[in-house]
N, C-alpha and C positions, 0 to 999 in steps of 0.2 A: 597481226602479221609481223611477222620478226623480219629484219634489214637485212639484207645480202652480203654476205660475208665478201672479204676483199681476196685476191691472188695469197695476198699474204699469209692472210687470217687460215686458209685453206693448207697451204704447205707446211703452217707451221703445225697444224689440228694433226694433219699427216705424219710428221716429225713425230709430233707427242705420240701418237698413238702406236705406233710404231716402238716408239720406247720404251713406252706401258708393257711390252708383249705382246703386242699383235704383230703377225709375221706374215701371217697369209695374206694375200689380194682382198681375196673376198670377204674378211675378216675387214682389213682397213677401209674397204669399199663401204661399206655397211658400216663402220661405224663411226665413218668419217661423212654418211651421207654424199657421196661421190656418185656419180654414173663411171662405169667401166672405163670409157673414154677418157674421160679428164683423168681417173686416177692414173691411168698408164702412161697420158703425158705427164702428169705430174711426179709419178715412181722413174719414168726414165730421166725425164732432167736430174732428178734426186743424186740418184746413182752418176748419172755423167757427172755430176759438181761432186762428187764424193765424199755426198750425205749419209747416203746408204749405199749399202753393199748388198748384193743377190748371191742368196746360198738353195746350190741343188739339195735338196734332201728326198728322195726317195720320188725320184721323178716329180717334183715340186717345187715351184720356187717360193721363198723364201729372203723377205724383207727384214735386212737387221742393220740397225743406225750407228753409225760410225763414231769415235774420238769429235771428230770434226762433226760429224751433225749435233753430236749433244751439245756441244761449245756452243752452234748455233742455236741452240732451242734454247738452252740457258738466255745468250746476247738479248735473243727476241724478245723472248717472255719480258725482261729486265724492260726492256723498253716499251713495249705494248703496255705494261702494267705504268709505267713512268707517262706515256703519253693518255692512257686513258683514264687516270685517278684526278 
């Protein structure tokens, strides 16, 4: 049984993935292991803290990570990697 990831551990999975090239919802839902719910409160804070940005494309939205969210996935990572080694 693997341990339950934290708030943290979740937003930042989010972040990465997003960064990777997943753009879609249901893309980052699914490969972030998300229920619908959590991911969409988790994508709007995103965007309110202007993590991410929301782009229309062809009637579709459209998750794509900011200057400032990579800053933060970079900070994170640095320290998730510094406190869990």
């Amino acid at each position: 049984m693997s341990k339950k990831r934290s708030r943290l551990e979740i937003y930042l999975e989010v972040l990465e993935t997003i960064m990777s090239g997943y753009s879609k919802p249901t893309n980052i839902m699914y490969k972030c292991n998300l229920s619908w719910i959590s991911l969409k409160e988790i994508l709007d804070s995103l965007v309110e803290k202007g993590l991410v940005k929301v782009v229309e494309k062809n009637k579709r939205r459209l998750y794509l990570i900011t200057e400032r969210g990579r800053g933060v996935v970079n900070r994170l990572e640095e320290t998730y990697n510094l406190l869990s080694a």
